[in-house]
N, C-alpha and C positions, 0 to 999 in steps of 0.2 A: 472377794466381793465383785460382783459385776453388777454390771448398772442399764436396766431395759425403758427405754423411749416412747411410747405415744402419744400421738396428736389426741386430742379431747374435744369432744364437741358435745355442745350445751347448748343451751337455751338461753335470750338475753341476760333474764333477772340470773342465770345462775353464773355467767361472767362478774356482773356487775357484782353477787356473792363472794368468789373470786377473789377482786379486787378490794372489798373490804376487809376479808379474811388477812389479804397479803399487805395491807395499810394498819393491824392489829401488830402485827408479826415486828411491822419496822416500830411501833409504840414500846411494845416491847422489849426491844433490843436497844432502842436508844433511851429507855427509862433506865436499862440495867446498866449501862454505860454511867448515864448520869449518879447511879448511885455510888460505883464504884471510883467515880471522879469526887465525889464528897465525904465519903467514908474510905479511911486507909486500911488496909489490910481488907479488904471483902474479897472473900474466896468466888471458887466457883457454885460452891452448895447454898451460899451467900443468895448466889442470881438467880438459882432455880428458886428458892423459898421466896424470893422476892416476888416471883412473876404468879405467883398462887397468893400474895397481897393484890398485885394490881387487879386481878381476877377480882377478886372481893369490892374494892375501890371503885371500879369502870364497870357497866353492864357489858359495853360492847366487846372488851376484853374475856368476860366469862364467857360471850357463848362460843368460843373459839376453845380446839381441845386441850387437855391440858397437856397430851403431847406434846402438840402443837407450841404450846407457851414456853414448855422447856425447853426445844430444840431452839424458839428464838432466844432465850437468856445464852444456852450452850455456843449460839452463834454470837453473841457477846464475849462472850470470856475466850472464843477461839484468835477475836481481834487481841484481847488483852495480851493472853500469853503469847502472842506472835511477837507483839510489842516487847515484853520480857527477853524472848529469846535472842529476837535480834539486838538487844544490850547486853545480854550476857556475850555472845559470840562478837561484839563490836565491830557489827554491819555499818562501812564506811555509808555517811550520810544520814540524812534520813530514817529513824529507826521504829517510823510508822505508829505512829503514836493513834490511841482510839477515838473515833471520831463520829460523830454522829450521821445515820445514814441518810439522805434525804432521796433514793430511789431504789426502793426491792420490788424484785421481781418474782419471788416464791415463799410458797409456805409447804413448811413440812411436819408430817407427822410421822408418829411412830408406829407401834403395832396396836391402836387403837384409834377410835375415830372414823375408820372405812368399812367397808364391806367389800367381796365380789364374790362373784355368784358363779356356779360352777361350771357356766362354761368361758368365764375370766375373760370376757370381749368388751365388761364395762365396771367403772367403780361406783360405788354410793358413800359417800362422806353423811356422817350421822351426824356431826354434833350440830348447833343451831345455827351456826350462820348460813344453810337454808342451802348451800352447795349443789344436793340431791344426786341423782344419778348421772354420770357423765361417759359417753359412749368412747371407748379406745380403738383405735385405728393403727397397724402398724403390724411388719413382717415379723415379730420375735415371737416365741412362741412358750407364752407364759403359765400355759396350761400344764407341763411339765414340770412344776417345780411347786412344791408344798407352803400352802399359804406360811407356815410356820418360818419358812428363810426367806420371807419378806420382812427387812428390819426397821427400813425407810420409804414412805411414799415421799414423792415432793411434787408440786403442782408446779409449772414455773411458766412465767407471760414473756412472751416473745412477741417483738414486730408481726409475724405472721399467725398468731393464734395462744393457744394453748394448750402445755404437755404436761404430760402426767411422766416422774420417772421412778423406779424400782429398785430399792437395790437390794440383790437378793446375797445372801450369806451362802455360796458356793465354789467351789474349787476352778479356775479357770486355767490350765495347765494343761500340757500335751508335751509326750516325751518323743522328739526326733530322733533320728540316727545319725549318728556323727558324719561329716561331709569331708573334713579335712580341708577345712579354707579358714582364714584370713583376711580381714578385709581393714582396709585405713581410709577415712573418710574426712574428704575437705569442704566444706561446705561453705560456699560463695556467692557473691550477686552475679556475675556472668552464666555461672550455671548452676544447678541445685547443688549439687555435689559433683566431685569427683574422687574416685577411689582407688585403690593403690595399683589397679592394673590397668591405670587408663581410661574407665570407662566414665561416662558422664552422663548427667542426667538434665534436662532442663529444668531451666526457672518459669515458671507458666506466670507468673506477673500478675496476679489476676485483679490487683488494685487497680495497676497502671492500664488493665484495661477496657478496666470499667469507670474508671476517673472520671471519663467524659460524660456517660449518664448519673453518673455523682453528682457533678456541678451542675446539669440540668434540674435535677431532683433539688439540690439545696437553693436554687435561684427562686423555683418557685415558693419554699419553706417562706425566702426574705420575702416575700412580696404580700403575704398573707399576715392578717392582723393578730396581730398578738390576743390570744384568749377563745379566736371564732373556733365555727367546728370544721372551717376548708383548711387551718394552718393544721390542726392534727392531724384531716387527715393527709395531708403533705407531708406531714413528720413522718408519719406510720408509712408512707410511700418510700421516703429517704431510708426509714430505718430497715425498711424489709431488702433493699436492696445493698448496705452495709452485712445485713445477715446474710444476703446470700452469697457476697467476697467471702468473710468467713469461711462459711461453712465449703467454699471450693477449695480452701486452702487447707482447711483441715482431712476434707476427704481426699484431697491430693497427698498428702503425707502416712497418709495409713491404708488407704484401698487400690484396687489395679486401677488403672485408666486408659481405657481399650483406645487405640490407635484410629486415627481418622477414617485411613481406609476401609478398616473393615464394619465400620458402623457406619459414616454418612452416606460413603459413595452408593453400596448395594440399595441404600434408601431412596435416593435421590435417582437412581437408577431405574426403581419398578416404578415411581410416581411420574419424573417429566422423562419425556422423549428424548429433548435434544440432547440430556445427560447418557443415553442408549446409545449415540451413534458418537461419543467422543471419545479421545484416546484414554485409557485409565491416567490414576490420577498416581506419579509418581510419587508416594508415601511410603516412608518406612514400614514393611510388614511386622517387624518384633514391636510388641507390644509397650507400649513405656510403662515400666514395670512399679510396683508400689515400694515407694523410696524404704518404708519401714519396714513392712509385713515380709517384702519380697529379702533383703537385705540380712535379714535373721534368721529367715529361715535356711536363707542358701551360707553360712557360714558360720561357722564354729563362737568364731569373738569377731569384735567388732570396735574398733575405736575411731574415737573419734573429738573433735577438740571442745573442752569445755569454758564455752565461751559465757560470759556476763555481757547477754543482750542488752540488759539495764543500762549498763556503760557505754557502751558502744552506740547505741543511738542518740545519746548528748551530741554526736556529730552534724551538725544542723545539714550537712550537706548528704548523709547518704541514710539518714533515718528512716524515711518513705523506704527504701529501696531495701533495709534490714529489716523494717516491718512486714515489709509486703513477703519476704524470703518464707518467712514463718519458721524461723531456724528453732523456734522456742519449741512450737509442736511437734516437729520432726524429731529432736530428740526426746521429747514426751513420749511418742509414740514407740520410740527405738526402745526404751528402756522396758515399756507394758511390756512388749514383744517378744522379749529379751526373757523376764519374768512367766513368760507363758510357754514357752518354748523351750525352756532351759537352758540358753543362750547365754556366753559371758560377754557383758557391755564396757568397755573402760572410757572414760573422758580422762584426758591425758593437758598437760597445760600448753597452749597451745604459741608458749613464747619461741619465734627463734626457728618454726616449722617452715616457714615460708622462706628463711633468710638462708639457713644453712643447706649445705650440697648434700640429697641423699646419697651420695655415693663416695665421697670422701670423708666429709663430713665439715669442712669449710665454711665458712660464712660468707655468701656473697652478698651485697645488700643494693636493695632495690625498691623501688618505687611502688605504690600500686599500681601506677601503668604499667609498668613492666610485666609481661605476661609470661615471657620465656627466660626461664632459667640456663641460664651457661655459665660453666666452672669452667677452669685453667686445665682440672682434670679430664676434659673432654665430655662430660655429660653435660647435657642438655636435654632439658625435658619442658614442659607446660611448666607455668609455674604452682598452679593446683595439683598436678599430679605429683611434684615435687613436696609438696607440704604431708599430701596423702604419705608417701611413702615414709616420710617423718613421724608422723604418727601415729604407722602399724608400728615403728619400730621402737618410738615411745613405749608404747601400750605392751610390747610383747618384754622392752624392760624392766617391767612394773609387775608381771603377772608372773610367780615362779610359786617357790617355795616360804609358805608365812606362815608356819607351824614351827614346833621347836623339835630340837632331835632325839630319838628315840633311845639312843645308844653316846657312847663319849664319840665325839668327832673325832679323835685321835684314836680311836681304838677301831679305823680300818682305813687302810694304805697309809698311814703314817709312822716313820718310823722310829725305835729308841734310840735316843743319843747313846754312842759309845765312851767312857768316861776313857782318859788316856791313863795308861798304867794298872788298868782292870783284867788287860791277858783275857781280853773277848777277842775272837775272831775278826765275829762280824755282826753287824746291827742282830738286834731280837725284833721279828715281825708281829705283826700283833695275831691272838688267840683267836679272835672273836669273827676272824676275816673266813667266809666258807670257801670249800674245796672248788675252781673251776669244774674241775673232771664230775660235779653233784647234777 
């Protein structure tokens, strides 16, 4: 499955369609909720049949598709059994219990409800909530792929507008050729990672650096009255600028991100003068490379520690600073990657990486200030690249043989006991073992 993106643009009343379509969707989901909170045992087939009653019940429920109604009940019963599972497996804390929604942001259909037309640049939503035709915008190329492996539309409202996304039923794989590497990966708030040969990546911060136009944006949020049409559009100012941290943090973890030099300066160059007549701008020429995409494809496996971001931010002091890391997406993206590429990924437990000496194997123990590792045994290294190399080596004692044997394991290089008083020479080697000289 892959999943294709564009921006949608509309006409007022057919936003405003939109948003009642996607105010059906949350009635729906938190009806199915409420019945499965009053009736014990109500299955899943339970909440689809139910949302084809509210249909009957509600006008404004009927004219919304009946896809459409299932996928909200399915989005019900998806919180349920998350609920379940995390009791079965007894998720410390918290076990998410269902709850009712009071803000969605999409509705989705299935393979009925839509239209597109053959040259696939726009949709039409048929049923009655009055949608109509809505124009798609965007670099993917949709026209290649057979309406039949469209399995999902979903319309979904963001701070900055409106998108429309795809998910098409197709293979997304590509087979590399082995490179012979290895790679162990630490991933920290001083730098993005470091990996088992040294190498490091930055942290681009992009919370902390947009913090200051944050607090501008929410100052003016407070200062607007509760209800007018300047405090939303204050919110919708606040919110589009939260999307746009986001989404740097996300595109920083999975795409390249071309180096200063070679993108500002040549800019800045052809338009002002006095940038023509000054020294170049000392900047690293190698590219900073894409933490995810670049990292899988240049190595064989890839480990790395599996951390419970969840936990780890109860730390009231370095929360901001785990959040803004984006350590959660960076291994999201490692694992796609990994899956498309052929790529072996291990998360490895990451107790004791930090403490112990990669090189004797010791426990030194230290602070988080402490940055530099030194053993008794004479090595000394960073302390991230020390944890790195703890766990490639994790990971590569984890990754062997996990199949069972083909043959008795005593029936090659092992030998027969000689019984005392049997007048054997010498041991009997085993039959089954083939000739070197073959």
């Amino acid at each position: 499955m892959i999943i294709l993106e564009f921006k949608a643009y509309g006409k007022p009343h057919q936003y405003q369609a939109i948003d009642e379509a996607i105010r059906t969707v949350k009635f729906i989901r938190n009806s199915c909720i409420r019945l499965w909170m009053d009736n014990k045992g109500t299955g899943k087939y339970d909440l689809s049949k139910y949302s084809k009653v509210l249909a009957k019940e509600f006008p404004f429920a009927n004219e919304l598709n009946s896809t459409a109604r299932q996928a909200a009940a399915e989005r019900a019963w998806s919180s349920i059994s998350r609920f379940f599972e995390n009791c079965k497996k007894k998720v410390p804390g918290k076990k998410g219990f269902p709850r009712f929604q009071k803000h969605c942001r999409s509705v989705e259909y299935k393979q009925s409800g839509w239209k597109l037309p053959p040259d696939k640049k726009s949709i039409t939503f048929s049923d009655k909530k009055g949608i109509g035709n809505l124009k798609l915008k965007g670099t993917w190329d949709l026209w290649r792929f057979d309406k039949k492996l469209i399995k999902r539309v979903r319309i979904v409202k963001r701070a900055d507008g409106y998108y429309v996304q795809f998910c098409i039923s197709v293979t997304n794989e590509e087979q590399l050729d082995p490179v012979d590497a290895t790679v162990g990966l630490d991933v920290g708030l001083k730098e993005f990672y470091t990996d088992s040969r040294g190498n490091t990546e930055p942290n681009p911060r992009f919370y902390r650096t947009g913090e200051k136009r944050l607090k501008f944006y929410q100052r003016r949020v407070s200062r607007k009255n509760k209800g007018s049409s300047n405090r939303k559009k204050a919110v919708n100012r606040l919110g589009r600028h939260h999307l746009k941290i986001s989404r740097q943090r996300e595109e920083y973890a999975k795409r390249l991100v071309r180096s200063y030099r070679k993108i500002v300066e040549p800019y800045y160059k052809r338009f002002n003068p006095f940038m023509q007549s000054r020294t170049p701008i000392k900047a690293p020429l190698s590219k900073v490379s894409s933490p995810a995409r670049c990292v899988i494809r240049s190595n064989d496996l890839v480990a790395y520690e599996d951390l419970r971001v969840k936990s780890l931010v109860k730390n009231h002091c370095l929360a901001k600073s785990i959040n803004d890391a984006g350590w959660y997406q960076f291994r999201k993206w490692l694992e796609h990657f990994s899956k498309k590429f052929g790529r072996v990924t291990v998360a490895v437990n990451p107790a004791y990486t930090s403490q112990n000496c990669s090189k004797c194997g010791e426990t030194v123990k230290k602070s988080l200030s402490t940055r530099t590792h030194v053993c008794e045994c004479g090595c000394e290294l960073d302390r991230d690249h020390n944890a790195a190399i703890n766990i490639l080596k994790k990971a590569l004692g984890t990754v062997g043989h996990t199949g069972t044997w083909i043959l008795d394991p005593n029936s090659s290089g092992d030998l027969t006991s000689t019984v005392l008083g049997s007048g054997q020479v010498q041991q009997v080697g085993s039959l089954n073992e083939e000739s070197p000289r073959l």
